[in-house]
GUDO-159195 format. One record per residue (C-alpha): residue in one letter; x, y, z. Coordinates in Angstrom, 2 decimals. Example, Ala and Ser with C-alpha at 12.3 -4.5 7.8 and 13.67 -1.06 7.14 Angstrom:
# GUDO-159195
PT / A / 12.30 / -4.50 / 7.80 $
PT / S / 13.67 / -1.06 / 7.14 $
***
This chain:
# GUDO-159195
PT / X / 74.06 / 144.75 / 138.25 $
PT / X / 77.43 / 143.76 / 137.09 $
PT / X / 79.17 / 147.05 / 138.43 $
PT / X / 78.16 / 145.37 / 141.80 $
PT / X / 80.88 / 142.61 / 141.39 $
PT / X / 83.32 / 145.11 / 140.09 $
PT / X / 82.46 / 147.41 / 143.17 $
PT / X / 82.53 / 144.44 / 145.44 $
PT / X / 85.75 / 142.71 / 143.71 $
PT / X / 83.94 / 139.60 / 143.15 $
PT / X / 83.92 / 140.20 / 139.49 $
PT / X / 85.65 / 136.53 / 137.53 $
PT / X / 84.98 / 136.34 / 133.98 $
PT / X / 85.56 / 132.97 / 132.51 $
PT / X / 87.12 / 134.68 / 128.45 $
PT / X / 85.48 / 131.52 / 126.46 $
PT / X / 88.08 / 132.77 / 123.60 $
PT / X / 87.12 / 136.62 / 121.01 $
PT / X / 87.82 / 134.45 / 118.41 $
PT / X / 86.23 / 131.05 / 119.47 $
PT / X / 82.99 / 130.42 / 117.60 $
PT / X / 82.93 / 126.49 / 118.43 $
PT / X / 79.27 / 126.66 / 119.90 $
PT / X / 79.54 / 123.11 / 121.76 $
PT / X / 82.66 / 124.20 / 123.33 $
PT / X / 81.38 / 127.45 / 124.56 $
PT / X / 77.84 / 126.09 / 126.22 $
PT / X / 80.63 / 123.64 / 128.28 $
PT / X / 82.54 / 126.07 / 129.16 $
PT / X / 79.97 / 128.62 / 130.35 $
PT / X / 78.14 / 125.42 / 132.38 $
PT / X / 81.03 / 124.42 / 134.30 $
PT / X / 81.84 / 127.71 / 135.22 $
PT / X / 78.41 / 129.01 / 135.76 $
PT / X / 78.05 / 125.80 / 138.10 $
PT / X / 80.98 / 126.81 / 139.59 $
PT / X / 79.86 / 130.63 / 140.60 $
PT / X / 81.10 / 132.66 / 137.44 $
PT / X / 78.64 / 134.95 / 136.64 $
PT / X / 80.34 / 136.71 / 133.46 $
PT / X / 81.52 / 135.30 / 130.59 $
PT / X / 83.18 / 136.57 / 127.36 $
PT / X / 81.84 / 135.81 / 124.05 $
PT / X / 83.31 / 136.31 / 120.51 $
PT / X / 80.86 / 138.89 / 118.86 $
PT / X / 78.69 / 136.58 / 116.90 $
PT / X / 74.89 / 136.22 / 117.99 $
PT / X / 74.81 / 132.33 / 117.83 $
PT / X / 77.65 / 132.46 / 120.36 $
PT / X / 75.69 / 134.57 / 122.53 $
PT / X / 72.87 / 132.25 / 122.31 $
PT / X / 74.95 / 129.00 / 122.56 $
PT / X / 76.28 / 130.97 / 126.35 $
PT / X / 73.02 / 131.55 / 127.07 $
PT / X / 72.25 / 127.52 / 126.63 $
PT / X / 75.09 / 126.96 / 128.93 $
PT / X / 73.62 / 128.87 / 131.53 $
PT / X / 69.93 / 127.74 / 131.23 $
PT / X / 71.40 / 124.60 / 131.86 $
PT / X / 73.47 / 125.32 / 135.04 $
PT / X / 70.55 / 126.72 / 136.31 $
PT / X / 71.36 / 130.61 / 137.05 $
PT / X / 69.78 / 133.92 / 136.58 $
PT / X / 71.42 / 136.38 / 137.39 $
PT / X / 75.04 / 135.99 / 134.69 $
PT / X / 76.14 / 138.72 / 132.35 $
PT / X / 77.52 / 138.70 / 128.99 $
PT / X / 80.60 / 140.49 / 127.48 $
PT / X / 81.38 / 140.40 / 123.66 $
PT / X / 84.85 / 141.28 / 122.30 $
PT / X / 86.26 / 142.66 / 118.95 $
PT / X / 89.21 / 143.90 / 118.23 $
PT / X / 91.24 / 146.81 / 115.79 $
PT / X / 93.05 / 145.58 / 112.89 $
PT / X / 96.20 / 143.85 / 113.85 $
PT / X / 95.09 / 142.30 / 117.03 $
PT / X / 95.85 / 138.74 / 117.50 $
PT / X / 92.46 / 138.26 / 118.85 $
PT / X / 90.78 / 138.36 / 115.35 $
PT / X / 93.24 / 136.15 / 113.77 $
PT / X / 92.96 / 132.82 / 112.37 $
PT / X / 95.41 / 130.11 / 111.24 $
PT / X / 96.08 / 129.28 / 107.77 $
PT / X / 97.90 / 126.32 / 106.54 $
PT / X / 100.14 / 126.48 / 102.77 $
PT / X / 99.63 / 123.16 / 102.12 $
PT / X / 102.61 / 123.00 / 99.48 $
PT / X / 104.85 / 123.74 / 102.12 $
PT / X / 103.19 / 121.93 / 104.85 $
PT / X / 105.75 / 118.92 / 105.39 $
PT / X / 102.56 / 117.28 / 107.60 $
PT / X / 105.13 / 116.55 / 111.02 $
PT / X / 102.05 / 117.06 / 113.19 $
PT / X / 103.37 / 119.68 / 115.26 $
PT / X / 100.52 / 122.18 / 114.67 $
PT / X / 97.64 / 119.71 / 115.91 $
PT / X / 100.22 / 118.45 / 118.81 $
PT / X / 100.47 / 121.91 / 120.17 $
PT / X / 96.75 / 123.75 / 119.08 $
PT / X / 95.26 / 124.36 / 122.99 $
PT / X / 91.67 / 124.65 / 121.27 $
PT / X / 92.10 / 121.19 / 118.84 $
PT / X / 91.32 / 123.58 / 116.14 $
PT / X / 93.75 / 121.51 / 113.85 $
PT / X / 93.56 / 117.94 / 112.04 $
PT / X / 95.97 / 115.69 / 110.39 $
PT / X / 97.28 / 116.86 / 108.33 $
PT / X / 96.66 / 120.17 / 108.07 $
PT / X / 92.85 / 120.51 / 108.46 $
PT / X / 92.32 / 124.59 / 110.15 $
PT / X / 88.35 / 124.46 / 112.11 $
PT / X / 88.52 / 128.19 / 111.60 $
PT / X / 85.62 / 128.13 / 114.12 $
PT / X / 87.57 / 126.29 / 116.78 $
PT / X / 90.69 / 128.69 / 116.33 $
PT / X / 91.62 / 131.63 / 118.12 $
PT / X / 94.29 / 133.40 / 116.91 $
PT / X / 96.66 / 132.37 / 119.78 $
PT / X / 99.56 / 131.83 / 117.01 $
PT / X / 101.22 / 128.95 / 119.18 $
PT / X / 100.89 / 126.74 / 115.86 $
PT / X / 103.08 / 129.01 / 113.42 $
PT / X / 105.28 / 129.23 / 116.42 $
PT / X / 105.81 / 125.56 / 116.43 $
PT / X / 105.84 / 124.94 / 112.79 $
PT / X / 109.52 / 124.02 / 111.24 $
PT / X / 108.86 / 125.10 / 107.98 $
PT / X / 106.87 / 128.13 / 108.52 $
PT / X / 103.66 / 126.90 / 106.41 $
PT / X / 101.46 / 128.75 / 108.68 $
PT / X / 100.67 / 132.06 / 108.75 $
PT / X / 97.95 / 133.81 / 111.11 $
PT / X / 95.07 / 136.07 / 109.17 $
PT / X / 92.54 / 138.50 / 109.70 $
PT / X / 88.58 / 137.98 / 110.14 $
PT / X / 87.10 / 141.14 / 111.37 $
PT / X / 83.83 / 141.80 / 112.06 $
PT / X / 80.78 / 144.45 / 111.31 $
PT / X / 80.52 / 145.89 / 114.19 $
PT / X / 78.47 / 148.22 / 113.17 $
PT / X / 75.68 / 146.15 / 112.87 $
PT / X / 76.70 / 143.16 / 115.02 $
PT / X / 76.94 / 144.91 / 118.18 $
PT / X / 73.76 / 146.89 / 118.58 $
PT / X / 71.94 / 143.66 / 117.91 $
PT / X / 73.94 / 141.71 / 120.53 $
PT / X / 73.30 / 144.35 / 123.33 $
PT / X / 69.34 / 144.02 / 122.27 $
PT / X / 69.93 / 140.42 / 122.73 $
PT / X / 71.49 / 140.73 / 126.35 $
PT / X / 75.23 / 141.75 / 126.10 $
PT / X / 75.93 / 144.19 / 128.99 $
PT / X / 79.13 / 144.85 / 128.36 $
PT / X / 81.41 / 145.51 / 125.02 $
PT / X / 85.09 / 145.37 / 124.95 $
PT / X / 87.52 / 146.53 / 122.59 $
PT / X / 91.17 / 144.97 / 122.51 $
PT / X / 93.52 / 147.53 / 121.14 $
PT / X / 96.54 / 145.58 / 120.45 $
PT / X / 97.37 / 147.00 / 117.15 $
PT / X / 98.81 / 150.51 / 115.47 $
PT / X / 95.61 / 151.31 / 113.71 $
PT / X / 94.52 / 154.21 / 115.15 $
PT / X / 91.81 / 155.10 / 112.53 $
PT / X / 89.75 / 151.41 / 113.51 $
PT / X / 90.04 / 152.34 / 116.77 $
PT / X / 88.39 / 155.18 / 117.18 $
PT / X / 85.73 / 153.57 / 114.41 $
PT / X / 84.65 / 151.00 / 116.87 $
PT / X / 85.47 / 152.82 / 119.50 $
PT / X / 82.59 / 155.37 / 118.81 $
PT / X / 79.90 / 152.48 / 117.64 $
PT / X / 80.43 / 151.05 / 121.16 $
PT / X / 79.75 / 154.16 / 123.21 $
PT / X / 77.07 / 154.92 / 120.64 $
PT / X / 75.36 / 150.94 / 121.46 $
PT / X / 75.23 / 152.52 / 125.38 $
PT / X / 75.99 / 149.36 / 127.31 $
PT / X / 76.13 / 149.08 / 130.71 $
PT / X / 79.52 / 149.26 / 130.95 $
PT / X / 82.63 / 149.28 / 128.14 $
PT / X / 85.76 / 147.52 / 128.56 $
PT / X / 88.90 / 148.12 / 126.76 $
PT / X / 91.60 / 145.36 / 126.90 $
PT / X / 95.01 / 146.67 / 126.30 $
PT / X / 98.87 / 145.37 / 126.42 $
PT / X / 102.76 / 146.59 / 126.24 $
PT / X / 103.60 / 144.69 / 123.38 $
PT / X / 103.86 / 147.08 / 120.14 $
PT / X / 103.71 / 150.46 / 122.49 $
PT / X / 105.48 / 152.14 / 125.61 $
PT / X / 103.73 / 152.69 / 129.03 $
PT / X / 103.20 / 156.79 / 128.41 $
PT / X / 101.15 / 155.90 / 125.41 $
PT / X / 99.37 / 153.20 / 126.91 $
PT / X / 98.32 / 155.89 / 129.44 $
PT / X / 97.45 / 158.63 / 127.01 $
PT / X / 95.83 / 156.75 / 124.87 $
PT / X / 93.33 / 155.54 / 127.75 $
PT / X / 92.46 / 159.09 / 129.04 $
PT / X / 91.61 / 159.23 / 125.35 $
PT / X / 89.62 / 157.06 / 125.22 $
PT / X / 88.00 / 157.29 / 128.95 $
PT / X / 87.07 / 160.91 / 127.48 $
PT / X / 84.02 / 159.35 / 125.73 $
PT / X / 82.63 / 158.03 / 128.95 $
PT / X / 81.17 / 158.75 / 131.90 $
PT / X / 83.46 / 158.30 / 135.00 $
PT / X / 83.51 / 154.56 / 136.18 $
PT / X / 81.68 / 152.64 / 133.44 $
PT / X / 84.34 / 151.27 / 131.89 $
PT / X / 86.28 / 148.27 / 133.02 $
PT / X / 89.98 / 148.64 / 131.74 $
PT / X / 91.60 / 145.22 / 131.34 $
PT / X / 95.17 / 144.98 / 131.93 $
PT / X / 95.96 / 141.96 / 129.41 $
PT / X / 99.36 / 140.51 / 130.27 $
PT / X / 100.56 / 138.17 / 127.46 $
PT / X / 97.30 / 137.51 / 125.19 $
PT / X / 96.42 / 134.07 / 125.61 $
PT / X / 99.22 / 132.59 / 126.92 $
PT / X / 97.44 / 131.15 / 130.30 $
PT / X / 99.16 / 127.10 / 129.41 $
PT / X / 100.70 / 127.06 / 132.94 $
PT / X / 99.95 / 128.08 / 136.64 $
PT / X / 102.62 / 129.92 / 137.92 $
PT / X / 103.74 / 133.36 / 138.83 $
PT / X / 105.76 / 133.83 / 135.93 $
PT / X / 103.03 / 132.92 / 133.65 $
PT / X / 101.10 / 135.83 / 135.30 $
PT / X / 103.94 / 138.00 / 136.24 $
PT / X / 103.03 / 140.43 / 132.80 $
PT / X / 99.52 / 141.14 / 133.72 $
PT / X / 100.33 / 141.94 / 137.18 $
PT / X / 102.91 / 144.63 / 136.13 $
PT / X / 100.21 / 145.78 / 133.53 $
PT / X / 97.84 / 146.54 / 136.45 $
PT / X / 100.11 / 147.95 / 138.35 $
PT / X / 100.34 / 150.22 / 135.64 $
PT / X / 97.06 / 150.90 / 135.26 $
PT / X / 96.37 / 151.42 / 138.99 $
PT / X / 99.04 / 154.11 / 139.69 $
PT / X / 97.82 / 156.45 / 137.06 $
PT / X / 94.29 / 156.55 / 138.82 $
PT / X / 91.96 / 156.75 / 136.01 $
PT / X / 88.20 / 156.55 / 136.30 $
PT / X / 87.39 / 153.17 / 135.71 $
PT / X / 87.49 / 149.36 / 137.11 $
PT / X / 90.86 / 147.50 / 136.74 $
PT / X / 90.53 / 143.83 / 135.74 $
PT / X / 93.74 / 141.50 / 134.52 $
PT / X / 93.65 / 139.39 / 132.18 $
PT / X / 96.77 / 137.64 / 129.58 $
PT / X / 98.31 / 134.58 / 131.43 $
PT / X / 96.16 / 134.83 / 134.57 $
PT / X / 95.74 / 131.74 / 136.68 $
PT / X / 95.07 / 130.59 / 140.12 $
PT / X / 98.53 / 132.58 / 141.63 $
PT / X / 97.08 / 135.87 / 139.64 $
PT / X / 95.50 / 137.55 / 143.09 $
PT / X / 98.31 / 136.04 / 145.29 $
PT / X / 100.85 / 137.87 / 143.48 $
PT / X / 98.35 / 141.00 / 143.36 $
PT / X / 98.41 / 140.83 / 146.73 $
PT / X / 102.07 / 140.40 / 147.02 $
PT / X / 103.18 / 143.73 / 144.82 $
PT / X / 99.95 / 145.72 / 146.71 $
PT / X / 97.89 / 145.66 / 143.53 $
PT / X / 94.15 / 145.16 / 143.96 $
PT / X / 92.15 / 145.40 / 141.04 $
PT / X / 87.99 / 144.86 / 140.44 $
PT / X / 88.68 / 141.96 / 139.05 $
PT / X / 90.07 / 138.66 / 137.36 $
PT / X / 89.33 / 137.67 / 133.49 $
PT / X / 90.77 / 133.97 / 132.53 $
PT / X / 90.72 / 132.45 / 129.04 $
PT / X / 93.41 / 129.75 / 128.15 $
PT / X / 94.16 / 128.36 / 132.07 $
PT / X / 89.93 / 128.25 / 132.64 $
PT / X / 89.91 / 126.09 / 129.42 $
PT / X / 92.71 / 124.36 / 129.84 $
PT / X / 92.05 / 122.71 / 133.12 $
PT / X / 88.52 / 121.24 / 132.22 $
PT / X / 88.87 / 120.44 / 128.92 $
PT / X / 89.53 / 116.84 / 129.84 $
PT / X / 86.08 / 116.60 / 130.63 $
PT / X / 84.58 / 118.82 / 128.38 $
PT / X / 86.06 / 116.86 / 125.26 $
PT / X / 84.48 / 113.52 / 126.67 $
PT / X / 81.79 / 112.75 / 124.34 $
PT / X / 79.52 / 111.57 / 126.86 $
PT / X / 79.73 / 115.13 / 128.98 $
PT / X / 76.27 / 116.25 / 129.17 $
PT / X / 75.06 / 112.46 / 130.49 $
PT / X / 78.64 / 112.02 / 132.60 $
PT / X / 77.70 / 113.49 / 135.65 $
PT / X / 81.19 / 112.18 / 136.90 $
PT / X / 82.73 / 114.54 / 134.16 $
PT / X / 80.59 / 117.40 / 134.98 $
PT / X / 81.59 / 116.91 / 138.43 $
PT / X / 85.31 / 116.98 / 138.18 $
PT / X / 84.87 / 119.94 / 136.02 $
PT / X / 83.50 / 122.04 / 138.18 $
PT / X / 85.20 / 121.41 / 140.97 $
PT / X / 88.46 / 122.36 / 139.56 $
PT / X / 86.53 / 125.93 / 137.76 $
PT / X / 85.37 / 126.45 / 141.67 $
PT / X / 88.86 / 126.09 / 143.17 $
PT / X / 90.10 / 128.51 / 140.40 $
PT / X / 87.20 / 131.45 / 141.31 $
PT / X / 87.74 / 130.69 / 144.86 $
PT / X / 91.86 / 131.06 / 144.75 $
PT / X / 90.86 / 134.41 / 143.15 $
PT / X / 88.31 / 135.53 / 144.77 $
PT / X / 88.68 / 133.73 / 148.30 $
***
């Protein structure tokens, strides 16, 4: 059972991306990292992303992984997608140059499937011709389907001021009964007291200890591997952990390979470790060959650098 990593602190979830539906990209990822000893992966909440996971797995040869789908309440960057005005567009390049998921083309071509929301493109963009929109989802009748279909655990980021889609989705997940909820949560638009309240709120609905609250640093902002790239979801956890609520503590937001030895350092010890953009980031290399699935040299590489990034986490 999955609780038996979170008991056991050997829970690593390799976050493929809530908004990634790029189905090639996802079967990589989850066979690199499944090869490498992940055993839980995080899916945007679409079945043929679930199924394309699956594939990755069948083909690394394991039995025993778990799946986790995220959505997210309206204004989380986590359902948002890039859009280009191509009047204003001046074509410089600097969206492509700096998309982390090569979701962008010359000159201005958006793979909506490939994006996730991260924002780093409007950030970089001198003439402000991109702006970041909404794609929800039904989950209504998406996510009982996906738990049917294996999903053990739902999660619900809650970045965002709208209290009313929160508690929507928030009730459809308890009422889909999966093994275990997760709610992902941050410091950006509110303070620590509501963060808390909020939580026992929400931890109200369940039954002590089957939900996994994920202390989410910076959302998807894992480019580098260092403590200060970290340093945000380590103070979130530490959060999290001295208010003693019943539930597993994962962190997630800019976590790396120095994410548990700077856990360690400020006495934090949480269930578990969740990484999304620094997983990606370091294989991708090899993932974007075009020859990966008959490159065993690729393959290879890949997951030897996923295994040394479990093991500095878990070891």
């Amino acid at each position: 059972m999955c609780v038996n990593l979170l008991k056991n602190k050997t829970f690593f979830k390799l976050v493929c991306g809530a908004g990634n539906e790029d189905l090639e990209s996802v079967k990589k990822c989850v066979y690199v990292y499944a090869k490498a000893g992940c055993k839980v992966f995080d899916l945007s909440a679409k079945k043929e992303v679930l199924e394309a996971a699956k594939d990755g797995v069948d083909a690394a040869g394991i039995s025993d992984a778990y799946y986790c789908v995220s959505v997210g309440i309206k204004g989380d960057p986590h359902i948002s997608k890039a859009g280009v005005n191509s009047s204003a567009c001046t074509k410089c390049g600097n969206c492509a140059r700096n998309c982390p998921n090569s979701a962008i083309y010359p000159p201005n071509l958006v793979d909506e499937k490939k994006c996730i929301g991260c924002g780093i493109c409007a950030q970089k963009c001198p003439v402000s011709a991109i702006k970041m929109y909404e794609k929800d989802v039904d989950v209504k009748n998406i996510l009982p389907d996906l738990v049917k279909n294996g999903a053990k655990i739902l999660e619900l980021h809650i970045m965002g001021h709208d209290k009313q889609d929160l508690e929507y989705k928030w009730e459809i997940i308890n009422n889909c009964a999966p093994e275990l909820a997760s709610i992902c949560v941050d410091r950006e638009t509110v303070g620590n007291k509501e963060i808390l309240s909020l939580l026992k709120e929400m931890l109200n609905a369940r039954t002590p200890y089957t939900t996994i609250i994920q202390a989410d640093g910076i959302p998807m902002s894992g480019g580098s591997d260092d403590f200060k790239t970290t340093l945000q979801a380590v103070s979130m956890a530490e959060i999290i952990q001295n208010a003693n609520l019943p539930a597993y503590l994962t962190l997630s937001g800019g976590t790396n390979s120095k994410t548990t030895e700077l856990c360690r350092l400020c006495n934090i010890s949480p269930n578990g470790i969740a990484i999304g953009s620094w997983a990606r980031k370091i294989i991708k290399p090899y993932t974007d060959m075009p020859d990966f699935w008959e490159n065993k040299g690729a393959q290879n590489n890949a997951i030897k650098l996923a295994k040394n990034l479990i093991d500095a986490n878990l070891g």
